[in-house]
PAPA-983857 format. One line per field, with one value per residue (C-alpha): x negated, y, z negated; residue in one letter. Coordinates in steps of 0.05 Angstrom, whole numbers, plus 5000, padded with zeros to 4 digits. Layout:
N
u X; ...
v Y; ...
w Z; ...
residu a; ...
This chain:
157
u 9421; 9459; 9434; 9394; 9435; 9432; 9442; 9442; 9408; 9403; 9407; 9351; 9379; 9353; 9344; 9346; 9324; 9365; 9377; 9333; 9369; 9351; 9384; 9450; 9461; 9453; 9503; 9557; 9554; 9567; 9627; 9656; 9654; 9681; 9743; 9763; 9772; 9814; 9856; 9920; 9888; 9929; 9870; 9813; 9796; 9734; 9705; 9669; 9599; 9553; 9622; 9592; 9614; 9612; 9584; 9585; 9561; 9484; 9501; 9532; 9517; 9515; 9522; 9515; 9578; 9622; 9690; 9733; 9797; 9864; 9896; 9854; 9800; 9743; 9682; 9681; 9621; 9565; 9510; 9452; 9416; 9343; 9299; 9231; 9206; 9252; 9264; 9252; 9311; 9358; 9315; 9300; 9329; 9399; 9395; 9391; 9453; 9491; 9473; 9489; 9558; 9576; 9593; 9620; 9582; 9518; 9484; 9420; 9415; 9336; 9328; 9250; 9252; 9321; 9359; 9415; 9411; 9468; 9482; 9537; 9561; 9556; 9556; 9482; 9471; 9469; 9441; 9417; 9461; 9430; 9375; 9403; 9377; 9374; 9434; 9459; 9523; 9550; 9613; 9655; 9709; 9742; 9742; 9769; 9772; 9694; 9641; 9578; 9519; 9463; 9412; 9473; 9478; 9397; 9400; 9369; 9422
v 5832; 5891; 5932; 5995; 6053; 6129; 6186; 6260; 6295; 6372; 6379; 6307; 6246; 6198; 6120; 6082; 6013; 5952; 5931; 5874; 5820; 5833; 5911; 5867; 5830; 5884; 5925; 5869; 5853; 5923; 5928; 5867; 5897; 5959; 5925; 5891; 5959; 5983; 5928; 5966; 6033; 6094; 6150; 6129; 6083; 6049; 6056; 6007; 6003; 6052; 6089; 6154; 6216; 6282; 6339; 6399; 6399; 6385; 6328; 6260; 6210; 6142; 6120; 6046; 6066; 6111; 6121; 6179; 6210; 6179; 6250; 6281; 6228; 6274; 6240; 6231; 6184; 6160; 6099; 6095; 6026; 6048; 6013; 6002; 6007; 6067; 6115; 6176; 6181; 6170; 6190; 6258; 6281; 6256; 6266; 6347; 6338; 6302; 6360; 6417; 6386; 6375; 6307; 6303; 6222; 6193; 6129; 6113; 6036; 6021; 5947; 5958; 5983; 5942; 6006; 6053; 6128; 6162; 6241; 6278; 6350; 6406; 6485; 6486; 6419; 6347; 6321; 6256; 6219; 6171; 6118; 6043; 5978; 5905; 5888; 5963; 5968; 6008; 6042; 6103; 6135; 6156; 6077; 6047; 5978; 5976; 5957; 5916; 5896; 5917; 5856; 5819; 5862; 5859; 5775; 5728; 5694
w 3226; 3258; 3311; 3317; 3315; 3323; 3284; 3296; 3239; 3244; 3317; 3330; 3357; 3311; 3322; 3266; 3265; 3249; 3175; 3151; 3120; 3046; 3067; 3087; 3033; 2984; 3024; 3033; 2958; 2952; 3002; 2972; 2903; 2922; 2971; 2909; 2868; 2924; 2931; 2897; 2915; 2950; 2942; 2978; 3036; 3048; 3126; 3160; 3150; 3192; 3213; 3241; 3202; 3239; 3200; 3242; 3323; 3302; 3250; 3258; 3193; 3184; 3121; 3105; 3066; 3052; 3021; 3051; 2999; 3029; 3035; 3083; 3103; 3063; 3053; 2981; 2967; 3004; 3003; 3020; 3019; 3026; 3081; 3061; 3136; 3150; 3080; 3091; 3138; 3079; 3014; 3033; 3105; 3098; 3017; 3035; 3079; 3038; 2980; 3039; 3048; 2987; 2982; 2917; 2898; 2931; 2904; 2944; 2929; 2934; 2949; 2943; 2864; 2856; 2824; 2841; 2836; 2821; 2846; 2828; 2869; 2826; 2841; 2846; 2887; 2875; 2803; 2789; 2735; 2730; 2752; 2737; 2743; 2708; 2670; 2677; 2702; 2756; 2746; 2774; 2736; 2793; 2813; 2749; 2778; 2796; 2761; 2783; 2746; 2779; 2781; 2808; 2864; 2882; 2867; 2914; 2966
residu x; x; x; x; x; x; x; x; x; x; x; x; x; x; x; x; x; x; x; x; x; x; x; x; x; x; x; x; x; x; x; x; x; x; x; x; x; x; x; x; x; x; x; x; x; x; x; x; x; x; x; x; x; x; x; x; x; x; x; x; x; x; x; x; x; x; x; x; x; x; x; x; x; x; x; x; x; x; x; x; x; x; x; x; x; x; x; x; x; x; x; x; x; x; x; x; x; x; x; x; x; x; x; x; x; x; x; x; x; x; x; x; x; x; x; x; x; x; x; x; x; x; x; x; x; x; x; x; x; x; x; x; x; x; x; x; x; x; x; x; x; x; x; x; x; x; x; x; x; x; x; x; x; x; x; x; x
């Protein structure tokens, strides 16, 4: 289990607790997966987990993880593994940040319903592509080398 951590969200310092170990697990499958796609990969790079990403001078994220574009270190997609102690943080504060900013992916990976939701930038905010779980699979175009089955990434140790 990590430790707890702080983030700055719209001018509010705050402390988020540590990750439980289901949260963990989840989230390293998840890295693991996404390392592999990247192996041969020159357009994005994937930064450490909870790497604090500075938004403007009232805003400094967290992400569990996030994957910046090689170019010009952009934040190009987020994740959020949802805390069942802790959620509102992520599902609606940081969601609205995320949308303001224009990140152009977000999945918010919900241990507690074992599914993925999948948001996509557009002019007019971030829509929801998608709601997977079970033997759906989880893909990216922009990552042709990734794809992960869902229940395999919410399976017990």
């Amino acid at each position: 289990m990590s430790d707890p951590y702080e983030e700055i969200l719209g001018g509010d310092i705050t402390l988020r607790f540590p990750p439980g170990a289901r949260h963990e697990l989840v989230l390293s499958r998840l890295i693991a997966a996404i390392q592999s796609s990247l192996a041969d990969s020159s357009v994005a790079r994937l930064l450490e987990p909870r790497t604090q990403i500075r938004v403007n001078h009232s805003t400094a994220l967290r992400p569990d993880l996030a994957l910046v574009t090689a170019a010009n270190n952009k934040l190009w997609l987020a994740v959020e593994v949802v805390s069942s102690d802790d959620h509102q943080a992520d599902t609606v504060t940081k969601k609205q940040i995320y949308e303001d900013i224009k990140v152009p992916r977000l999945w918010m990976v919900d241990p507690r319903y074992d599914n993925v939701e999948i948001y996509h930038a557009t002019d007019y905010g971030l829509k929801l592509m998608g709601i997977l779980a079970g033997r759906e699979v989880l893909e990216e175009k922009l990552l042709p080398q990734f794809r992960l089955v869902v229940a395999e990434l919410f399976a017990p140790p």
